[in-house]
C-alpha positions, -999 to +999 in steps of 0.1 A: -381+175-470-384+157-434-358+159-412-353+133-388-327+140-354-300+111-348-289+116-315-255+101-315-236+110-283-198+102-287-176+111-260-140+104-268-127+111-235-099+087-240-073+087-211-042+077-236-044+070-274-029+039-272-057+016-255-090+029-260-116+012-233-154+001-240-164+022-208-143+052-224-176+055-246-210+063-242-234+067-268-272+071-264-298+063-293-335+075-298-353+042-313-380+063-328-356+073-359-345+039-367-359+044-399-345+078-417-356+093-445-342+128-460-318+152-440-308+138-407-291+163-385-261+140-367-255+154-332-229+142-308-189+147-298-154+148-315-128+157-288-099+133-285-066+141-276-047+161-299-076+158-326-064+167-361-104+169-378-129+141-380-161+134-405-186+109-407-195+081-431-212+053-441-217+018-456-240-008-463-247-035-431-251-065-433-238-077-399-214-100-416-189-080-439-155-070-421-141-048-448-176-024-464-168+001-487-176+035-468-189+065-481-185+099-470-214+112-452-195+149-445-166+169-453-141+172-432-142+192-399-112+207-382-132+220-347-135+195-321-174+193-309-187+181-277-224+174-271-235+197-306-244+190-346-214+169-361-230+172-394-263+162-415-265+131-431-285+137-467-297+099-470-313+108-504-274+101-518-275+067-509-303+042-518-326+024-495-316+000-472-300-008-440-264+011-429-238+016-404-227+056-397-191+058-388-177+087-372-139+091-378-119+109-356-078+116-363-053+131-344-022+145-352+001+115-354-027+102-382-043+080-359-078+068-366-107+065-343-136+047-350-174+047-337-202+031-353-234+025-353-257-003-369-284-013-380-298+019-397-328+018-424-333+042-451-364+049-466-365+073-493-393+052-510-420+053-483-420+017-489-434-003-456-405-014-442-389-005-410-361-015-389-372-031-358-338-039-344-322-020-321-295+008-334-258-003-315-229+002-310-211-027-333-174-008-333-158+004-303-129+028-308-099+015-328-063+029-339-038+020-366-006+039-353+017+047-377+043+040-356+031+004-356+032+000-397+055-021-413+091-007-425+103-008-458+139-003-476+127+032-491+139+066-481+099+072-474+095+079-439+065+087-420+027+072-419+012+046-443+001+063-473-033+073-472-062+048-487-070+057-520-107+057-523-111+078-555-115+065-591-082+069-594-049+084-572-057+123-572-033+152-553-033+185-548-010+213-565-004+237-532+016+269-522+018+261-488+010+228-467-006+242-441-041+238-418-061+251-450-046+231-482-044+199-455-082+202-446-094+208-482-075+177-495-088+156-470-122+163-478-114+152-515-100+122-507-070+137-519-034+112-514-011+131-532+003+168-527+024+182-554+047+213-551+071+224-576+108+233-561+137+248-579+175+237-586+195+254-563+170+269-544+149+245-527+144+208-523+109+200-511+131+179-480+104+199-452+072+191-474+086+156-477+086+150-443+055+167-431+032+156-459+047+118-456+041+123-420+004+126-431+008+098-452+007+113-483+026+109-514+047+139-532+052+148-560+078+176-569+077+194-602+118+198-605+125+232-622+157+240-636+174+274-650+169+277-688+195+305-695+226+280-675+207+251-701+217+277-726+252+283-715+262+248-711+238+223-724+257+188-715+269+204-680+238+216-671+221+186-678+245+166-654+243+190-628+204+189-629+206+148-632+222+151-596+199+171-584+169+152-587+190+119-577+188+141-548+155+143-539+147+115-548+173+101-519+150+124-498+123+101-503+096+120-529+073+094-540+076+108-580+092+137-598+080+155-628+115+163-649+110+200-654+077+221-665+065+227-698+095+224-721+080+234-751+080+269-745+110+298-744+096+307-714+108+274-701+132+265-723+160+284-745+155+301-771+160+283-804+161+245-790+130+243-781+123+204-794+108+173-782+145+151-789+165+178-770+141+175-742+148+135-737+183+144-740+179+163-704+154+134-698+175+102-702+203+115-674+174+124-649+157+088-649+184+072-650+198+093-619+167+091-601+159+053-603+198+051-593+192+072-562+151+051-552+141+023-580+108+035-563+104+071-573+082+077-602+096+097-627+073+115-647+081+139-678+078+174-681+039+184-692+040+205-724+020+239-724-012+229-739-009+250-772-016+255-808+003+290-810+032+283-829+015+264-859+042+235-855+071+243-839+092+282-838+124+293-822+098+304-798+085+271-786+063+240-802+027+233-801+021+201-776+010+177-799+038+180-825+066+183-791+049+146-777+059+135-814+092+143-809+096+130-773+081+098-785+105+095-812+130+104-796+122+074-768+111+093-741+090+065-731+121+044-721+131+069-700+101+077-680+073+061-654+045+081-673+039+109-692+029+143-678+000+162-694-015+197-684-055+206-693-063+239-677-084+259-704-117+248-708-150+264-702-173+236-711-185+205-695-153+180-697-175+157-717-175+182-746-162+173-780-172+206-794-188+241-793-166+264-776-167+299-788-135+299-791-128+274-822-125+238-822-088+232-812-082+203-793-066+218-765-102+235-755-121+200-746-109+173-718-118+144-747-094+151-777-067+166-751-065+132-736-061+115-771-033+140-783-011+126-763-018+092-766-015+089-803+021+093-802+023+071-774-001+045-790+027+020-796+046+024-760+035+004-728+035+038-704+007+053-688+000+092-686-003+114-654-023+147-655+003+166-635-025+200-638-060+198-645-076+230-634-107+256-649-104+289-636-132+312-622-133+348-617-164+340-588-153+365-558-123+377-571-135+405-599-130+408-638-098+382-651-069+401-668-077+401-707-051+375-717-074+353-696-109+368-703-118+329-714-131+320-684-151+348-676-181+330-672-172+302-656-190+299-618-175+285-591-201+259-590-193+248-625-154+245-615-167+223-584-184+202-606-163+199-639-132+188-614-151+159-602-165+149-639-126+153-653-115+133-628-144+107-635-133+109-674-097+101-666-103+074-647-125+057-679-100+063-704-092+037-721-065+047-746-038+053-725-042+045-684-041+075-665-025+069-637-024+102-614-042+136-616-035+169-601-057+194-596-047+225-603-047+243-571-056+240-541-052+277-523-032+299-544-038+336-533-022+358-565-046+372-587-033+396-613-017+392-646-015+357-635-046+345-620-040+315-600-061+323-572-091+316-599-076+288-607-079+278-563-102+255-550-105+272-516-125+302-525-116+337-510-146+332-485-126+301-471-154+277-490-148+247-512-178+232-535-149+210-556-140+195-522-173+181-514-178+171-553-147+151-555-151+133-524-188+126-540-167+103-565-152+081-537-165+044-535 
């Protein structure tokens, strides 16, 4: 394949962040590759003050447009670099034509730096056209502070949110918002975290205000104590309402009432039901849209499940527990409906052939209609609060309860994400309005495996990363 050199020289030498200067830039351009073709190896400098990570992208020129759609050109990049490769620019992912590459710089306060460059000609096709106008600089350095945004009357504090870019609004299921998760969200285009937090033991307040702070949305799954539900069903049920009027007043952006209720490992023993779950529901909306109108309340995904043949003391299988929660109105009592999908081993487009049997649980497709049938006749969208496919790749042999997935590569988990994501967003018999994918940098791997389950790979890689981002317009 020929390989081309851009020599892009940034220096961001900026003396303060607040007023960026013309001569604060220099940039130097070799006219011989104003035509590219193939790999270009993009060389110059990221360095401003208090840099957070920067990437490069780009977008169609035309010398008129003032708002192009760009498109990422690399993942994101936590190093600062000064005079030294910022990334390579695979051209053969966009088609032929003339462009303007952007690098993107951030700092820690979330403000955006911008250099680019115009006009630049691909030409995969060999075709005879070349670009005979000079490459410029047509952007000097610009800033949004988020100090600078307008205020509203909701608890959220912090940055904007972040610009959705992705087929639809996608987050990221962590155990710990730190350097890692933050860096492999970014390079999905990721604007929503998700963590789950636990009644009388934490509250989500510091991930609120550090993730916000980012400008992104959060989502807490809101757990509560089964055996206390036991005790005291109608006590417990207030008790929990106030707690999630709680952090809601906090400022989370959408809580998921509680996590698969449909199960005795979730729920007691013997009331395991669809109606009794709406009767925990009901008090929780109703407390949280008392506490911020604006907080999305979404209900507690069922364990995707076929075990109990209907429904047992044990638990009830999904479909049969969304019956029940649709009779029993849960869609009156809820922003959207939470789903889980974590078990497949085929290509999310598959209707069919998995070794295991047929059940509908096993393929993206019929998952997605279970639950809207019973939902057919209610105006509520669903949210895929976990969507996940585990993969043994660099970990050793999964735990036999789990031995499913033994096959699956990490490449196929990079690129099943991005199509099941894709799917969603397409779905036409019930909007799906948020997805999760299930995780991000879980580290456990035992009985349980959710490190298999992690996007960041034990070697610190993350393939799913750089094929969600692909999915960004």
């Amino acid at each position: 394949m020929h390989r081309a050199i851009l020599i892009l020289l940034i220096a961001l030498t900026l003396v303060g962040v607040t007023n960026a200067q013309a001569g604060e830039l220099e940039l130097t351009w070799s006219p011989v590759w104003n035509t590219i073709s193939g790999t270009v190896d993009v060389v110059g400098s990221a360095n401003i003050p208090d840099q957070f990570y920067f990437f490069l992208e780009a977008a169609p020129w035309d010398g008129i447009s003032a708002a192009p759609t760009w498109m990422p050109v690399t993942s994101f990049a936590m190093s600062p670099i000064v005079d030294d490769l910022l990334g390579q620019w695979n051209t053969e992912r966009f088609r032929d034509g003339f462009y303007q590459l952007r690098l993107h710089a951030l700092n820690s306060a979330n403000e955006s730096f911008h250099y680019t460059l115009a006009p630049i000609l691909i030409n995969n096709s060999r075709s005879d056209l070349v670009n005979l106008e000079p490459v410029e600089v047509v952007a000097m350095p610009g800033m949004a502070a988020a100090s600078d945004a307008p205020q509203s009357d909701s608890p959220r504090s912090g940055a904007p949110p972040l610009e959705n870019r992705l087929p639809l609004p996608v987050g990221g299921h962590i155990k710990r918002f730190d350097e890692n998760s933050q860096a492999a969200m970014r390079a999905a285009g990721m604007t929503w975290v998700k963590k789950q937090v636990q009644f009388g033991i934490s509250d989500g307040r510091e991930l609120i205000e550090a993730a916000q702070a980012q400008g992104y949305k959060v989502l807490l799954g809101a757990l509560g104590d089964k055996n206390r539900l036991a005790n005291d069903f109608e006590g417990y049920v207030a008790d929990f309402a106030e707690y999630v009027a709680y952090l809601a007043s906090l400022g989370a952006d959408a809580i998921e009432v509680w996590n698969e209720p449909n199960i005795d490992r979730e729920w007691p023993f013997g009331r395991v039901s669809g109606a009794n779950y709406v009767r925990l529901l009901q008090p929780a909306y109703e407390a949280i849209k008392a506490a911020n109108p604006e907080t999305l309340v979404i209900s507690g995904a069922p364990a995707p499940t076929g075990f109990f043949g209907g429904c047992a003391a044990q638990g009830c299988d999904d479909h049969v527990f969304m019956h029940q929660m649709a009779n029993a109105g849960a869609a009156d009592y809820a922003d959207c409906i939470g789903v889980h999908y974590n078990e497949g081993i085929l290509p999310p487009t598959s209707q069919g052939g998995d070794p295991r049997g047929e059940y509908q649980t096993y393929y993206l497709p019929l998952m997605l209609r279970r639950v809207a049938w019973p939902f057919r006749f209610a105006d509520i969208p669903m949210c895929m609060t976990e969507v996940g496919y585990l993969s043994p790749e660099g970990y050793g042999p999964l735990p036999g309860n789990f031995g499913w997935a033994g096959n699956t590569s990490v490449d196929e988990q990079a690129a099943w994400l991005s199509q099941a994501l894709n799917i969603m967003a397409n779905f036409e018999e019930m909007p799906v309005e948020l997805a999760v994918v299930w995780n991000i940098d879980f580290d456990t791997y035992g009985a349980d495996p959710q490190a298999g389950y992690a996007i960041i790979r034990p070697d610190g890689s993350c393939p799913a990363c750089e094929s969600i981002a692909a999915l960004q317009r």
